[in-house]
C-alpha positions in Angstrom: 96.4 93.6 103.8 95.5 90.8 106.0 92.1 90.6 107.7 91.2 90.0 111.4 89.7 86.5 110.1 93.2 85.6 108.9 94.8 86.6 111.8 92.5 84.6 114.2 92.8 81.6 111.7 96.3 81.0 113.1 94.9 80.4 116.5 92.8 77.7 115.4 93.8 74.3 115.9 95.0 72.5 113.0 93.3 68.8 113.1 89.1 68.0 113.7 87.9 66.7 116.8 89.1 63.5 117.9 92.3 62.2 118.6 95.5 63.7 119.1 97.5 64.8 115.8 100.4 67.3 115.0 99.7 70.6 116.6 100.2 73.4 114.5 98.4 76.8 112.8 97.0 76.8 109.4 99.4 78.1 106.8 99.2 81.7 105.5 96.9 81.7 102.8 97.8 85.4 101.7 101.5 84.3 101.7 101.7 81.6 99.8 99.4 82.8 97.1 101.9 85.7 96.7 104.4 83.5 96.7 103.1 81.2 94.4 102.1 84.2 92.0 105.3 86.2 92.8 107.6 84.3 89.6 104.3 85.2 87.2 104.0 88.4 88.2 107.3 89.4 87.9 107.7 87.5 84.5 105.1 90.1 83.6 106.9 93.2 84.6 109.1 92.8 81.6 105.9 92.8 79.5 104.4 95.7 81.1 108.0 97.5 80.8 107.5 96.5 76.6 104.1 98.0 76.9 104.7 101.7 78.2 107.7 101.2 74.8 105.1 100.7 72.7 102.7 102.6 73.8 105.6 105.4 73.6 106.8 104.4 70.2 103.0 104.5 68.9 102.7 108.5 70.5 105.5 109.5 69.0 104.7 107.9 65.2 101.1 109.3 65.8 102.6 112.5 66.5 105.0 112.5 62.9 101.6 111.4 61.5 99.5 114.4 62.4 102.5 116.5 61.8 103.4 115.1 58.1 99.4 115.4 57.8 99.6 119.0 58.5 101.7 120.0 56.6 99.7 118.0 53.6 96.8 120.3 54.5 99.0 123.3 54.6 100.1 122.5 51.2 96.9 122.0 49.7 95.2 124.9 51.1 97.6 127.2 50.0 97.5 125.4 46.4 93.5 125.9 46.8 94.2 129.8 47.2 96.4 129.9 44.4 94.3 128.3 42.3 91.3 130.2 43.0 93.6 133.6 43.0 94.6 132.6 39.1 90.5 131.3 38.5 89.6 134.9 39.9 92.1 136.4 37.7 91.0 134.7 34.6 87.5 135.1 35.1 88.3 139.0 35.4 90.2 138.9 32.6 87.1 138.0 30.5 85.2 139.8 32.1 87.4 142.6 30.9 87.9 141.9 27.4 83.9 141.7 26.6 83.3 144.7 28.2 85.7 146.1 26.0 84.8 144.0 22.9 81.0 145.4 23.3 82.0 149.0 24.1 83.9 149.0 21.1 81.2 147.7 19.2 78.6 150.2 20.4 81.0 153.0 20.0 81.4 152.0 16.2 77.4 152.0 16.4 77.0 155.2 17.8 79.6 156.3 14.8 77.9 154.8 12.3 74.4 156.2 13.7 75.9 159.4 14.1 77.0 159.3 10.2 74.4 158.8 8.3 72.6 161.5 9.9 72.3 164.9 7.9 73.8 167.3 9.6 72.0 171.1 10.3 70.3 172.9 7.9 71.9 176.1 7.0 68.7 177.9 8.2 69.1 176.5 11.7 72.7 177.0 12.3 71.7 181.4 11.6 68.9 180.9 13.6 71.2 179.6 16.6 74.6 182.0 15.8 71.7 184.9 16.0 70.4 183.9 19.4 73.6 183.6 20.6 74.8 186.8 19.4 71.3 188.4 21.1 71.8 186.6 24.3 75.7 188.1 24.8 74.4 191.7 23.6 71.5 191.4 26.7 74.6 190.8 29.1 74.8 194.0 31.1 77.8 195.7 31.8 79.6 194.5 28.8 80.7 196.3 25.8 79.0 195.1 22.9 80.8 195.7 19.6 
């Protein structure tokens, strides 16, 4: 936009003090630097118009980028899970088979303790069978034959 100095400029006589020249108003500065400018700029517009492309291209390839990388992480996270799902099942799976490995074992301790123990003296096996018998008899109510 042109300023009030420019405007006034025009008013302004064209030659210095003295004697007599062409009379005339100073050229338009804004003018003929737009002009002169004008052929460069537009030279540019083409540029600018290769710019917003690439600029455009580059969004769109960031965008396959981010989506192929995605997908990448997708994949691996899910290969994570199954991995750790068959590590879990493994580990349980050991787990397992010593528990049973030492339960087995104990159990054929126990059997081997319980073995070589004697068994119940004769004396002690009447001493319980006549308890027994004495306990039902005290049972009232109940016919005692």
């Amino acid at each position: 936009m042109p300023q009030l100095s420019d405007f006034l400029n025009r008013f302004r006589p064209v030659g210095a003090p003295g004697a007599a020249g062409r009379a005339g108003v100073p050229a338009d500065r804004a003018a003929e630097l737009a002009a002169e400018l004008r052929p460069v700029l537009e030279l540019l517009d083409s540029t600018q118009e290769q710019c917003v492309q690439v600029v455009a291209q580059a969004r769109q390839e960031a965008g396959r980028i981010i989506a192929r990388a995605r997908r990448e992480a997708e994949r691996i996270a899910a290969d994570g899970r199954n991995r750790a799902q068959a590590a879990r099942g493994d580990a349980t799976a050991r787990v397992l088979e010593s528990a049973r490995t030492r339960a087995a074992a104990q159990g054929q301790a126990a059997a081997r303790s319980a073995a070589g123990r004697p068994g119940p003296a004769d004396d002690d096996v009447r001493a319980l069978v006549r308890t027994a018998v004495d306990l039902v008899r005290a049972i009232p109510g109940e016919a005692v034959r």
